[in-house]
C-alpha angles and dihedrals in degrees: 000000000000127000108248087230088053094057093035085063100038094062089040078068100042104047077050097054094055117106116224124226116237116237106262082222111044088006087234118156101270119209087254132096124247095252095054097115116212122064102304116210130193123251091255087049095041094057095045089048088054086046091058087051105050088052095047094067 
């Protein structure tokens, strides 16, 4: 069985090692990873694109 402080560590480097999509609006990072198909957004652009949406009926 694996030490706690071993997998602890393991997914540290792992969650490090993930690269970011930029925001097809601001080109932020988003909170998505690269290979997440579809337009990603950041989370500023996201919620004033839901914003949009919710006025325009």
């Amino acid at each position: 069985m694996a030490d706690m402080g071993e997998v602890a560590t393991a997914e540290a480097t792992t969650a490090e090692e993930i690269t970011y999509a930029e925001c097809v609006l601001c080109r932020k990072p988003t909170e998505y990873p690269e290979t997440v198909r579809g337009a990603t957004l950041c989370p500023v652009c996201e919620w004033q694109e839901a914003q949009r949406m919710a006025c325009s009926g």
